[in-house]
Chimera marker file (.cmm) of the C-alpha trace (Angstrom):
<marker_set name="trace">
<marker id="1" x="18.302" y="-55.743" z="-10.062" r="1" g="1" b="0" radius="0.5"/>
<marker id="2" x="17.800" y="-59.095" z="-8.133" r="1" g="1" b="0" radius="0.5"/>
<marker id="3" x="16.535" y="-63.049" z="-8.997" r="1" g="1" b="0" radius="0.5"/>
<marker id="4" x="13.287" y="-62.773" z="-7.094" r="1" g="1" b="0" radius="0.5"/>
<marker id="5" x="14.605" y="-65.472" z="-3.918" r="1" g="1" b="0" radius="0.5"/>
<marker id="6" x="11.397" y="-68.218" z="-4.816" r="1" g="1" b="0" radius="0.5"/>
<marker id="7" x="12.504" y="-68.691" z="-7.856" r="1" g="1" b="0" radius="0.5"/>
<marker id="8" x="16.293" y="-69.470" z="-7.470" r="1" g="1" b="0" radius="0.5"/>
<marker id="9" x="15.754" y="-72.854" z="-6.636" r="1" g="1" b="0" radius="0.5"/>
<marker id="10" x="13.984" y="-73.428" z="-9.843" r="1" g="1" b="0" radius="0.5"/>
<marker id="11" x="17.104" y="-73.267" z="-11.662" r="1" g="1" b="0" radius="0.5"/>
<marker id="12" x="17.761" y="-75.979" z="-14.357" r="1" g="1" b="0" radius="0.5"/>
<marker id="13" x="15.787" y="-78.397" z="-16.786" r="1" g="1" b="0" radius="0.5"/>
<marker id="14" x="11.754" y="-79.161" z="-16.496" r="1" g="1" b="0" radius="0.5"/>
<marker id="15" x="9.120" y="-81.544" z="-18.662" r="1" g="1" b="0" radius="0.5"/>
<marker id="16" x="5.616" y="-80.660" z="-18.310" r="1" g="1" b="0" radius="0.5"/>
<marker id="17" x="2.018" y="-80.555" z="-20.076" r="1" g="1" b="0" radius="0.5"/>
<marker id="18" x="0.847" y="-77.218" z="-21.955" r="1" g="1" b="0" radius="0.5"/>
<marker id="19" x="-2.849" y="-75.803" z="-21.960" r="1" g="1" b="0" radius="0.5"/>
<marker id="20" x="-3.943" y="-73.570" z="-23.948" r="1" g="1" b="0" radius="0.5"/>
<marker id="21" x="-7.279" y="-72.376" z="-23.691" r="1" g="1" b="0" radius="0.5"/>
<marker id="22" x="-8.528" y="-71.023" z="-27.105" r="1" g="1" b="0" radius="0.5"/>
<marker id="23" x="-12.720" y="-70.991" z="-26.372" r="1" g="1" b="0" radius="0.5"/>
<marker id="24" x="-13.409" y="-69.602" z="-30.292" r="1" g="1" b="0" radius="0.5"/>
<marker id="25" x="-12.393" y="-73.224" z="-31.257" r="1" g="1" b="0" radius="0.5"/>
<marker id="26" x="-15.554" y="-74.624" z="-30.608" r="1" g="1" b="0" radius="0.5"/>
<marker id="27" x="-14.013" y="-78.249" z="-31.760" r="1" g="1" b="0" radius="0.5"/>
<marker id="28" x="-11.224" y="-78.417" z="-29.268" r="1" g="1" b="0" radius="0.5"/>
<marker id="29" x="-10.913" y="-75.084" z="-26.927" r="1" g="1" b="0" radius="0.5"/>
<marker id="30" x="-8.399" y="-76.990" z="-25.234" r="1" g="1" b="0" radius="0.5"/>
<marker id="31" x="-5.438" y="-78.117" z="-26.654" r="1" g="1" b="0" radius="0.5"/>
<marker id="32" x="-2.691" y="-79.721" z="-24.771" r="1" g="1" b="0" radius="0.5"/>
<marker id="33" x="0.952" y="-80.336" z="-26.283" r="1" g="1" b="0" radius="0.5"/>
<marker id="34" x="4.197" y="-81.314" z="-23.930" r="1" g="1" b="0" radius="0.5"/>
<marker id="35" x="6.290" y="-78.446" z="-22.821" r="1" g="1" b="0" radius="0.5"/>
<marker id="36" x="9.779" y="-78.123" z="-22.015" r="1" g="1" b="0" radius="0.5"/>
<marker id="37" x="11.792" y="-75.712" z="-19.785" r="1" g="1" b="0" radius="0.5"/>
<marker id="38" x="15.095" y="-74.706" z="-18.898" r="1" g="1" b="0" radius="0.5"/>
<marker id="39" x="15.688" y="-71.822" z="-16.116" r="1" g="1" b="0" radius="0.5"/>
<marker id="40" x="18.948" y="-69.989" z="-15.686" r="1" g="1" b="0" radius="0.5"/>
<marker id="41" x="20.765" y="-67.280" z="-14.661" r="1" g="1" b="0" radius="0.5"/>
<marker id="42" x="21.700" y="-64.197" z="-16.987" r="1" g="1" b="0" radius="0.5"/>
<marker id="43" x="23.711" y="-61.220" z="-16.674" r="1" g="1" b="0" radius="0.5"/>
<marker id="44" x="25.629" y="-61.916" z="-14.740" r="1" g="1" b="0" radius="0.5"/>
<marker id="45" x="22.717" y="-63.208" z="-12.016" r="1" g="1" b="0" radius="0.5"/>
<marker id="46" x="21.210" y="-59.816" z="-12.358" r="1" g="1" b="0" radius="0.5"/>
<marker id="47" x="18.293" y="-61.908" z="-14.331" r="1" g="1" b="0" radius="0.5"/>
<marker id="48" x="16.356" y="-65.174" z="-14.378" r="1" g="1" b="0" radius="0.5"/>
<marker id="49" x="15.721" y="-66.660" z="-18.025" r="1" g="1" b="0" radius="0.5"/>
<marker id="50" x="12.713" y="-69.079" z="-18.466" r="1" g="1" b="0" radius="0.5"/>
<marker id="51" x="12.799" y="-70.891" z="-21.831" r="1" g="1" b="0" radius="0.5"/>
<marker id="52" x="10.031" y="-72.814" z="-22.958" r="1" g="1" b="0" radius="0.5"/>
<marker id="53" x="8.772" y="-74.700" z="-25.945" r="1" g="1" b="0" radius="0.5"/>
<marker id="54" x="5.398" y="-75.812" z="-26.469" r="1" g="1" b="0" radius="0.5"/>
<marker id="55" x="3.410" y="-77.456" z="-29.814" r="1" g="1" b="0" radius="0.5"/>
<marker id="56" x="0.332" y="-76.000" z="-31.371" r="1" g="1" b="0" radius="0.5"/>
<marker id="57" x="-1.075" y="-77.606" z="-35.026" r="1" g="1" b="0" radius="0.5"/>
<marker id="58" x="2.240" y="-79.752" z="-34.745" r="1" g="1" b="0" radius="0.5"/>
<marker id="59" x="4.498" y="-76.395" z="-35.077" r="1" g="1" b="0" radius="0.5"/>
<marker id="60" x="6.863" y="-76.136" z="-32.358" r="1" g="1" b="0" radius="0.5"/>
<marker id="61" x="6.582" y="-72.788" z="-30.576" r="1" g="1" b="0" radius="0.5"/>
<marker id="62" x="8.643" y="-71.350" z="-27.788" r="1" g="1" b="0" radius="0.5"/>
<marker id="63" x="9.462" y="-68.173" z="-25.272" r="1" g="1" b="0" radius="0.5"/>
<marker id="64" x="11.139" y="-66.357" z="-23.059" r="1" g="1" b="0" radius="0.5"/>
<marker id="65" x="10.244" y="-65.067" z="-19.889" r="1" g="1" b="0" radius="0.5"/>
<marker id="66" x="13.596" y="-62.665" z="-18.813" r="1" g="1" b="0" radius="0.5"/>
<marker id="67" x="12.623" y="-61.367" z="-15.335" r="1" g="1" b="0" radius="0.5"/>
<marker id="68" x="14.022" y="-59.512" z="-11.993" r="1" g="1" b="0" radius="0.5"/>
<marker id="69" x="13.228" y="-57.436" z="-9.248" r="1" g="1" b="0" radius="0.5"/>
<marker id="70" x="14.185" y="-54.150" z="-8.261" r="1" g="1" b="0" radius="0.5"/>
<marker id="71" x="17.607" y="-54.395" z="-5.078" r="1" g="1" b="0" radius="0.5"/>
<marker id="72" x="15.659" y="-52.300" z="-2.708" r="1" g="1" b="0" radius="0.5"/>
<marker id="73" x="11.969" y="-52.787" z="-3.177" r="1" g="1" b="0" radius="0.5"/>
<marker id="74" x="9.024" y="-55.247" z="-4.434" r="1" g="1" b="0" radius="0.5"/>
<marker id="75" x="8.488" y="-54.343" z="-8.179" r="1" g="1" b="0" radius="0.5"/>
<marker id="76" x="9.189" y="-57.363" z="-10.383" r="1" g="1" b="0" radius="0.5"/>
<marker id="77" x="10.146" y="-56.346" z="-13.780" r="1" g="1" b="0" radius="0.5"/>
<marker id="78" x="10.009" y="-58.865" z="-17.167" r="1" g="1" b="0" radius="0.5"/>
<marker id="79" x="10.300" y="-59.013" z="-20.930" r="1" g="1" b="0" radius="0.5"/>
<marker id="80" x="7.960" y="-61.455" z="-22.390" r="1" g="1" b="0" radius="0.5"/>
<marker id="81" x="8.224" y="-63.210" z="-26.000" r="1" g="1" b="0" radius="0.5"/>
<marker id="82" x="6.623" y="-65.812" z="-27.291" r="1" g="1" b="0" radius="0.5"/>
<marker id="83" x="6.080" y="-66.780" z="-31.117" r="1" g="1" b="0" radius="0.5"/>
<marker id="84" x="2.826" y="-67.888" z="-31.106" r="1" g="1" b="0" radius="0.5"/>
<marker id="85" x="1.407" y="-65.483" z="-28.716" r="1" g="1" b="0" radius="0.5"/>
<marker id="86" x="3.126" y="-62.438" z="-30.021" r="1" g="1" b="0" radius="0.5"/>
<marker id="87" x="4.356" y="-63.074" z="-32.898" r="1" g="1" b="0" radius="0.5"/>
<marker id="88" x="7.238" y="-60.743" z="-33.484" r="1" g="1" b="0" radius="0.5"/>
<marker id="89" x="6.276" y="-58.149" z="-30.694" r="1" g="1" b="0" radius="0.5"/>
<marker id="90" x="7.770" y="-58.618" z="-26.871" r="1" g="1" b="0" radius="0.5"/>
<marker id="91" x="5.566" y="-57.124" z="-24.294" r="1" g="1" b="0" radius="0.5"/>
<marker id="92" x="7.126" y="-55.586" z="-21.062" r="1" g="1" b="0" radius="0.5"/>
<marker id="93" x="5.206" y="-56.484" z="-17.671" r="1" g="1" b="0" radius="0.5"/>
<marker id="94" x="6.006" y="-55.802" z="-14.252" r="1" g="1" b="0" radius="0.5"/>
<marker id="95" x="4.419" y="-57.020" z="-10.814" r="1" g="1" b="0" radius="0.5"/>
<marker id="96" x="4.872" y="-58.492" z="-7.344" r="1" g="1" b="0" radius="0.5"/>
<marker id="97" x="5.940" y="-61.440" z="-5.658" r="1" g="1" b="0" radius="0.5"/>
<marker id="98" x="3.603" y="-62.960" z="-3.011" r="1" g="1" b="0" radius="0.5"/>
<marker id="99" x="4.467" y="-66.235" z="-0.640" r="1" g="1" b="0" radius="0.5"/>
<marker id="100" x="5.135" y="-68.718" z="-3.333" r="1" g="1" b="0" radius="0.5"/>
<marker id="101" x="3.786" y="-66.682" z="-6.827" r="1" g="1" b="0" radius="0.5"/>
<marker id="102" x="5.186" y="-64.162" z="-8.968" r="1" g="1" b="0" radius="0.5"/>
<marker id="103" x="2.249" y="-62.196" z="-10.497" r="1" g="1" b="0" radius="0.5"/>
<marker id="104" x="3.234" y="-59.960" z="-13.606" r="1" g="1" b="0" radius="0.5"/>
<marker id="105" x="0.961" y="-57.614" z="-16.162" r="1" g="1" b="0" radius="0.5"/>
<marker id="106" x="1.560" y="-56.544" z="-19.291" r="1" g="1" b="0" radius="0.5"/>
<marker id="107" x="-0.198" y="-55.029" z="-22.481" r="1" g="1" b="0" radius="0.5"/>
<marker id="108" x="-0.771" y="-55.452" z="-26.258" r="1" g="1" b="0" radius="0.5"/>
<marker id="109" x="-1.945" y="-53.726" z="-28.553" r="1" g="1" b="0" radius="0.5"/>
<marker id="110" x="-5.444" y="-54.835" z="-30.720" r="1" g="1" b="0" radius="0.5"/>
<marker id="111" x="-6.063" y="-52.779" z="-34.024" r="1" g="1" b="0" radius="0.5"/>
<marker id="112" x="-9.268" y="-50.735" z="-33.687" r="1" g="1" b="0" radius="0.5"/>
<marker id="113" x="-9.828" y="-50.963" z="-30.264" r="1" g="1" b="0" radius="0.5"/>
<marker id="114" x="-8.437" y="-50.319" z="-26.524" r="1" g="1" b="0" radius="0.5"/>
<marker id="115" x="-5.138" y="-52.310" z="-25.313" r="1" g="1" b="0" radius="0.5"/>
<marker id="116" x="-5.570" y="-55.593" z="-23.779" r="1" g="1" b="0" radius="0.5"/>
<marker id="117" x="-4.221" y="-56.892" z="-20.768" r="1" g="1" b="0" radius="0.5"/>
<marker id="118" x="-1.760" y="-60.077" z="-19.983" r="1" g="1" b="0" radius="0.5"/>
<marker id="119" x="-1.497" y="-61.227" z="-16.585" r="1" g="1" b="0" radius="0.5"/>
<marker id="120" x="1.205" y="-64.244" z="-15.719" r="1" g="1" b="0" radius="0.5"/>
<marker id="121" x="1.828" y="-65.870" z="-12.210" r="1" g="1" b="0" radius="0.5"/>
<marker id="122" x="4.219" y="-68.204" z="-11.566" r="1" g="1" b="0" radius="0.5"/>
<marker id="123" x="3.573" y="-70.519" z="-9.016" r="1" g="1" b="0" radius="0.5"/>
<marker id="124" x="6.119" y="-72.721" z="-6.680" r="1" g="1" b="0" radius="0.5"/>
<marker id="125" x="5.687" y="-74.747" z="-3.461" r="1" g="1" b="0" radius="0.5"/>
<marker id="126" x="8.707" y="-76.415" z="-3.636" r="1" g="1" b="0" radius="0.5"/>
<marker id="127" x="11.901" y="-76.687" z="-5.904" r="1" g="1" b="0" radius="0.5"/>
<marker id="128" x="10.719" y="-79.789" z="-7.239" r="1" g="1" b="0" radius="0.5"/>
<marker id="129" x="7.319" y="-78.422" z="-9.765" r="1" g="1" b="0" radius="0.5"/>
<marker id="130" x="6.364" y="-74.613" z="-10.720" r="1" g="1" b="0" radius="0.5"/>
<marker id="131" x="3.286" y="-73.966" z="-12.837" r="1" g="1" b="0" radius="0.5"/>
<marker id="132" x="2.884" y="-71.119" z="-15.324" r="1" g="1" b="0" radius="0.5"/>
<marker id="133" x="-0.869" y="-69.435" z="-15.786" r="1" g="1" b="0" radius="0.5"/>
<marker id="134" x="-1.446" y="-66.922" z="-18.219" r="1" g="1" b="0" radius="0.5"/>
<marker id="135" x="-4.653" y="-65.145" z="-18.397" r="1" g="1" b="0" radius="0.5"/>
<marker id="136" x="-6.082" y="-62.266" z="-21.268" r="1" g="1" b="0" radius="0.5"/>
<marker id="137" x="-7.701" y="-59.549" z="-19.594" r="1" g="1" b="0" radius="0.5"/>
<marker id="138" x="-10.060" y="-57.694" z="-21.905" r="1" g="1" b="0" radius="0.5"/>
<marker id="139" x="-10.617" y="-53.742" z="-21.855" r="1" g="1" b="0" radius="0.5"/>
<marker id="140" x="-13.370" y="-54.264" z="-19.409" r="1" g="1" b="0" radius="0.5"/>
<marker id="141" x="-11.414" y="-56.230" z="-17.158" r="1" g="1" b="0" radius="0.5"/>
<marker id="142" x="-12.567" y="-59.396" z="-17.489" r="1" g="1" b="0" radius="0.5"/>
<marker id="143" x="-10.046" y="-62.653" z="-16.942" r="1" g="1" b="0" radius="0.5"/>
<marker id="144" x="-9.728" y="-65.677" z="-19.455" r="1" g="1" b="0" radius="0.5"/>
<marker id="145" x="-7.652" y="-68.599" z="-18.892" r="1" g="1" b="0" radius="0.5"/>
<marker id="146" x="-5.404" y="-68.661" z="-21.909" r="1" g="1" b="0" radius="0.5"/>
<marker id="147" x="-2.036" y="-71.010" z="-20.998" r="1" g="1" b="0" radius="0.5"/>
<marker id="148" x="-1.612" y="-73.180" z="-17.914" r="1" g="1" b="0" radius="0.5"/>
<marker id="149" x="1.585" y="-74.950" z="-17.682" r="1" g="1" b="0" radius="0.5"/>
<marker id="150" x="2.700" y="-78.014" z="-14.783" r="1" g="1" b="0" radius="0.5"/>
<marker id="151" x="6.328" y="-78.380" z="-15.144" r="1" g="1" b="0" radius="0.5"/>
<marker id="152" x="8.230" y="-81.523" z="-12.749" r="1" g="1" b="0" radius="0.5"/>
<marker id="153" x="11.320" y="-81.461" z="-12.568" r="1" g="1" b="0" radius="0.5"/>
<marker id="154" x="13.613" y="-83.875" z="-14.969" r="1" g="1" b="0" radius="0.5"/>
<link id1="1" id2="2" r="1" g="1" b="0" radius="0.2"/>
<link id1="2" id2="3" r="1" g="1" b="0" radius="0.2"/>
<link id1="3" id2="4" r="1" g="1" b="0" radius="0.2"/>
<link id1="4" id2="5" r="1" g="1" b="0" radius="0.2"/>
<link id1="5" id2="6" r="1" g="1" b="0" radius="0.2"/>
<link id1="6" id2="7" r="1" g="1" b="0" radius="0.2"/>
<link id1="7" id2="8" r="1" g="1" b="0" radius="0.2"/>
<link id1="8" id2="9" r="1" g="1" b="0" radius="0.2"/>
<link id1="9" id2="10" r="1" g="1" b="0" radius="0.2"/>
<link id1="10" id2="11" r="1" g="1" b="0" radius="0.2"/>
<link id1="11" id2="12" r="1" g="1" b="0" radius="0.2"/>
<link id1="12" id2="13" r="1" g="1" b="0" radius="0.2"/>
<link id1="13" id2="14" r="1" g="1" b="0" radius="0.2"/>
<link id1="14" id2="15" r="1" g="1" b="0" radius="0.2"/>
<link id1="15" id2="16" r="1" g="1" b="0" radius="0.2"/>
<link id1="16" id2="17" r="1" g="1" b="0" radius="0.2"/>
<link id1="17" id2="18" r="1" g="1" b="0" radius="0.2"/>
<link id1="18" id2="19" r="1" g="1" b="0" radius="0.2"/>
<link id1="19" id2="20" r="1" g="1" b="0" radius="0.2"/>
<link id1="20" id2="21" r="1" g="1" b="0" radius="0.2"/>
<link id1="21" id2="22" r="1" g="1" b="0" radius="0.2"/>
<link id1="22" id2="23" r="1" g="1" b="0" radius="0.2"/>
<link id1="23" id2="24" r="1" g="1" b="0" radius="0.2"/>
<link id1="24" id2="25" r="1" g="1" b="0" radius="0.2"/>
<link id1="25" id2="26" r="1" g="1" b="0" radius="0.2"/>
<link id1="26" id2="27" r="1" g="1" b="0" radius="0.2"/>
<link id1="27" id2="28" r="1" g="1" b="0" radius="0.2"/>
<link id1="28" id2="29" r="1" g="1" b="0" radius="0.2"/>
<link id1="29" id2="30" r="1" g="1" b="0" radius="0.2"/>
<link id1="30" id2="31" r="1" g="1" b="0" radius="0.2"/>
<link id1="31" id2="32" r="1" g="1" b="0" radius="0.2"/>
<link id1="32" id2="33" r="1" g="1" b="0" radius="0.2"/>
<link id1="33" id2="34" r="1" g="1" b="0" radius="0.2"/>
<link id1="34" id2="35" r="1" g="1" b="0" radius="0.2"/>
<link id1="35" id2="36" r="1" g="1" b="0" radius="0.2"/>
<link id1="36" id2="37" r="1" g="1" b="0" radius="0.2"/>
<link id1="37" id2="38" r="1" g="1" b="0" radius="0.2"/>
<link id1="38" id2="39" r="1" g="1" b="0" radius="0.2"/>
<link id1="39" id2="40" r="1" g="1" b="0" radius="0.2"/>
<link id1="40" id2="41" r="1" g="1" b="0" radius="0.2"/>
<link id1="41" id2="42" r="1" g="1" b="0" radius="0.2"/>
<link id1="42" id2="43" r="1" g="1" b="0" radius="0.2"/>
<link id1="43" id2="44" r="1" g="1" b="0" radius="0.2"/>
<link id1="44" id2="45" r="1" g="1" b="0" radius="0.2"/>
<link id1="45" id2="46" r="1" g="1" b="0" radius="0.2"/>
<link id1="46" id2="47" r="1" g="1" b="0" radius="0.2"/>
<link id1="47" id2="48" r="1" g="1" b="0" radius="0.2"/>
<link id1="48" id2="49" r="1" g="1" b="0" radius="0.2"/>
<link id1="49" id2="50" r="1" g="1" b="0" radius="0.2"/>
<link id1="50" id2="51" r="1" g="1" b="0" radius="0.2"/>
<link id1="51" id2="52" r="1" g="1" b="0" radius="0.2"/>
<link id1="52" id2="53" r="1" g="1" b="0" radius="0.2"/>
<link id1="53" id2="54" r="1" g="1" b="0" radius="0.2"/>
<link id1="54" id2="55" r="1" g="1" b="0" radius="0.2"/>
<link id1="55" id2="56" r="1" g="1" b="0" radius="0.2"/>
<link id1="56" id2="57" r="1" g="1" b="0" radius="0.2"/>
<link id1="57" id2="58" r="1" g="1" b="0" radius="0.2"/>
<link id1="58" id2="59" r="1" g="1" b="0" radius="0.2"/>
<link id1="59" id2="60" r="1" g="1" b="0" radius="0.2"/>
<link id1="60" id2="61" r="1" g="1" b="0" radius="0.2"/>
<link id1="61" id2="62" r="1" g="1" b="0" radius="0.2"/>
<link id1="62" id2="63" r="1" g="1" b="0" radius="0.2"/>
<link id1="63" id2="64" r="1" g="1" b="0" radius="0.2"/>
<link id1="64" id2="65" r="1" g="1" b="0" radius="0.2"/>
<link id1="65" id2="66" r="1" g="1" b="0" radius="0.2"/>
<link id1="66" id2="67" r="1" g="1" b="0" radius="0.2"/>
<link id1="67" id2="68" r="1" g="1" b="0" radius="0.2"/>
<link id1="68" id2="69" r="1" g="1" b="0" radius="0.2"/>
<link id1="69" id2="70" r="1" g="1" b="0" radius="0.2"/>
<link id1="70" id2="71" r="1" g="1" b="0" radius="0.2"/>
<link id1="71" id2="72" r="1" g="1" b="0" radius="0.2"/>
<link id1="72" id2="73" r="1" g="1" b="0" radius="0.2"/>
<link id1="73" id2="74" r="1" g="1" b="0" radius="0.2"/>
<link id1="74" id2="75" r="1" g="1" b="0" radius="0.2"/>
<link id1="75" id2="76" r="1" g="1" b="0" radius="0.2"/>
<link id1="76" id2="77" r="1" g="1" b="0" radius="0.2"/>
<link id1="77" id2="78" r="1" g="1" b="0" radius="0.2"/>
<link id1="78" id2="79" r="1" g="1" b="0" radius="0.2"/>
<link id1="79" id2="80" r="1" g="1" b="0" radius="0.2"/>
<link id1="80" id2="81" r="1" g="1" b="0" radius="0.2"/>
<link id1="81" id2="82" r="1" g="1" b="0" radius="0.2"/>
<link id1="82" id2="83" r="1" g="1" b="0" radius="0.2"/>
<link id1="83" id2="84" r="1" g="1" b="0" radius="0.2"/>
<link id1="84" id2="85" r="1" g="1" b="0" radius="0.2"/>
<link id1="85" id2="86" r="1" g="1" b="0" radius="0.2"/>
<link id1="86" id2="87" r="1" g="1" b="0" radius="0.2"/>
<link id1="87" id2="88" r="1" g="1" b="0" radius="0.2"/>
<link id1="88" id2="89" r="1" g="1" b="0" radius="0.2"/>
<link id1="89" id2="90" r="1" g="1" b="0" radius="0.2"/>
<link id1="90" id2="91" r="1" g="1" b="0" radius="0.2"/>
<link id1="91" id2="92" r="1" g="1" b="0" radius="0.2"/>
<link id1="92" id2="93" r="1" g="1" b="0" radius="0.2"/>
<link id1="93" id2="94" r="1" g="1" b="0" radius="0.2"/>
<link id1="94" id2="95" r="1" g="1" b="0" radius="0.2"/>
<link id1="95" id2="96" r="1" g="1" b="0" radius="0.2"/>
<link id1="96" id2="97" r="1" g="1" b="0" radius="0.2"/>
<link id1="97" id2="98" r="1" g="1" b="0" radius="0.2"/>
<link id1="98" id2="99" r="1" g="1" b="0" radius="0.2"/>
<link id1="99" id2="100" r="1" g="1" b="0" radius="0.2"/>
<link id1="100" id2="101" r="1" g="1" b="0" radius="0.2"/>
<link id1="101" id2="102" r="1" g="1" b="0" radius="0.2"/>
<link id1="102" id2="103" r="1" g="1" b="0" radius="0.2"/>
<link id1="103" id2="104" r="1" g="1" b="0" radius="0.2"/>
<link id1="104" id2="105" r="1" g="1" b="0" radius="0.2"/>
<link id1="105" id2="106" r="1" g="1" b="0" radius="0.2"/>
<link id1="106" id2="107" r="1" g="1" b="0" radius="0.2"/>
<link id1="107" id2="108" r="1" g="1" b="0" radius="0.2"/>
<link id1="108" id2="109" r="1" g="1" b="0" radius="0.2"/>
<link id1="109" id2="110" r="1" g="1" b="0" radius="0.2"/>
<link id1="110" id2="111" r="1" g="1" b="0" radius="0.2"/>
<link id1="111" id2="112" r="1" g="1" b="0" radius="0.2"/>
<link id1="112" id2="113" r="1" g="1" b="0" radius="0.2"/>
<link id1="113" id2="114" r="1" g="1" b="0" radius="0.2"/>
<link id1="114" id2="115" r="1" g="1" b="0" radius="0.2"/>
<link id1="115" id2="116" r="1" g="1" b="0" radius="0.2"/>
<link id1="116" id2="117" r="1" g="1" b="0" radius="0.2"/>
<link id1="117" id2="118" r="1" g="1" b="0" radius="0.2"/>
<link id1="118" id2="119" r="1" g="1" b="0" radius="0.2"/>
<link id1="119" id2="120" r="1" g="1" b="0" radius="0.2"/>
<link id1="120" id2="121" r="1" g="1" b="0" radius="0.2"/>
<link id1="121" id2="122" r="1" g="1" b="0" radius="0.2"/>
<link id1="122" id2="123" r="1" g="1" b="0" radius="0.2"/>
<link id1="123" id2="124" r="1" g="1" b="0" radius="0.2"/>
<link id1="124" id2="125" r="1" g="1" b="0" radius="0.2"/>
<link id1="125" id2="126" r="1" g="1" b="0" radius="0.2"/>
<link id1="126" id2="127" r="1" g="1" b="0" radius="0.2"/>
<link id1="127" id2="128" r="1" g="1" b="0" radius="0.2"/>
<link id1="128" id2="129" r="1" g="1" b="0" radius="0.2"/>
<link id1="129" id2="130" r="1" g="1" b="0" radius="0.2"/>
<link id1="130" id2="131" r="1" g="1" b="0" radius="0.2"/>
<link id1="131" id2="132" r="1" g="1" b="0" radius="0.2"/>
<link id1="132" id2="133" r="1" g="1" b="0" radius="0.2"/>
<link id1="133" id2="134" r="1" g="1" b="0" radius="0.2"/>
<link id1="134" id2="135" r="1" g="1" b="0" radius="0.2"/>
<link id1="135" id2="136" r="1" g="1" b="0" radius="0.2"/>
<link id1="136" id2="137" r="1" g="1" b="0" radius="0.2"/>
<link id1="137" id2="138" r="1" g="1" b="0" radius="0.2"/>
<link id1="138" id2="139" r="1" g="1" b="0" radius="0.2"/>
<link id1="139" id2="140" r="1" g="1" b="0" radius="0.2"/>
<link id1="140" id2="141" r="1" g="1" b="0" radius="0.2"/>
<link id1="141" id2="142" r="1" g="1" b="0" radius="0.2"/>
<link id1="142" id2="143" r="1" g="1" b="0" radius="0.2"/>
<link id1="143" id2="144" r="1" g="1" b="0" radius="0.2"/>
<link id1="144" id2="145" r="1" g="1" b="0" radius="0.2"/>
<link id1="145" id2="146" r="1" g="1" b="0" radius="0.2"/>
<link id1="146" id2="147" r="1" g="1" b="0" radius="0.2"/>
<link id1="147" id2="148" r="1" g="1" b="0" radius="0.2"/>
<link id1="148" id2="149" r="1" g="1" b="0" radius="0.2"/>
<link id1="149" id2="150" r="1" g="1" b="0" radius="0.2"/>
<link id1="150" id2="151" r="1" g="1" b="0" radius="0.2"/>
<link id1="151" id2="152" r="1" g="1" b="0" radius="0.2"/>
<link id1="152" id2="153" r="1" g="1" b="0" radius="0.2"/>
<link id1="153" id2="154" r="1" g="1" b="0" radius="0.2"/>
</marker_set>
């Protein structure tokens, strides 16, 4: 396994502004709460950790994004946690890299009814700001917004 090149430079401490896009809260379907980040190596550089924190109802919250890609081809492979998002479950995605965004797809189960999707892309122009999108795909296919995430560099 590899670090995925576009995201080596990313290496070290961020700030940013969280998003989360919950439209059944008809009050507030958009919550924001600061976010911070800390990339690293792991293994040995065999893997790229992204740790994040994030606030929702004034209850801290964090993740872990643990990601590489495969030495001689595209397929990006990660291991997602998060404790608001799933709880005590991890979900295992795997994708591509394109120009400047990683683009990675997992699934989760939903009692009573088909799996649902998880799509993540992580965006960066430069080694100075990286964004985070998360979207819930349902059954049918269909794409919500759920997290966005601007990170700066501190």
């Amino acid at each position: 396994m590899s670090i995925p090149e576009k995201l080596v430079g990313l290496i070290g401490n961020w700030s940013g502004i969280n998003h989360l896009h919950i439209p059944w809260m008809t009050e507030n379907p958009i919550q924001e709460s600061q976010s911070e980040a800390f990339i690293a190596f792991s293994a040995q550089e065999k893997f790229l950790k992204i740790e994040y924190h994030w606030t929702f109802d004034n209850t801290k919250q964090d993740g872990l994004i643990l990601l590489s890609k495969e030495k001689n081809g595209n397929l990006i492979k990660a291991f997602w946690i998060d404790s608001w998002h799933m709880g005590d479950k991890f979900m295992i995605c795997e994708g591509v890299e394109t120009d400047n965004t990683i683009s990675l797809k997992g699934f989760y189960a939903v009692p009573d009814h088909p799996d649902w999707g998880w799509r993540t892309t992580i965006e960066s122009e430069n080694d100075n700001s990286f964004k985070i999108t998360m979207y819930n795909i349902s059954p049918e296919g269909k794409e919500d917004l759920a997290v966005e995430i601007n990170y700066q560099r501190k």
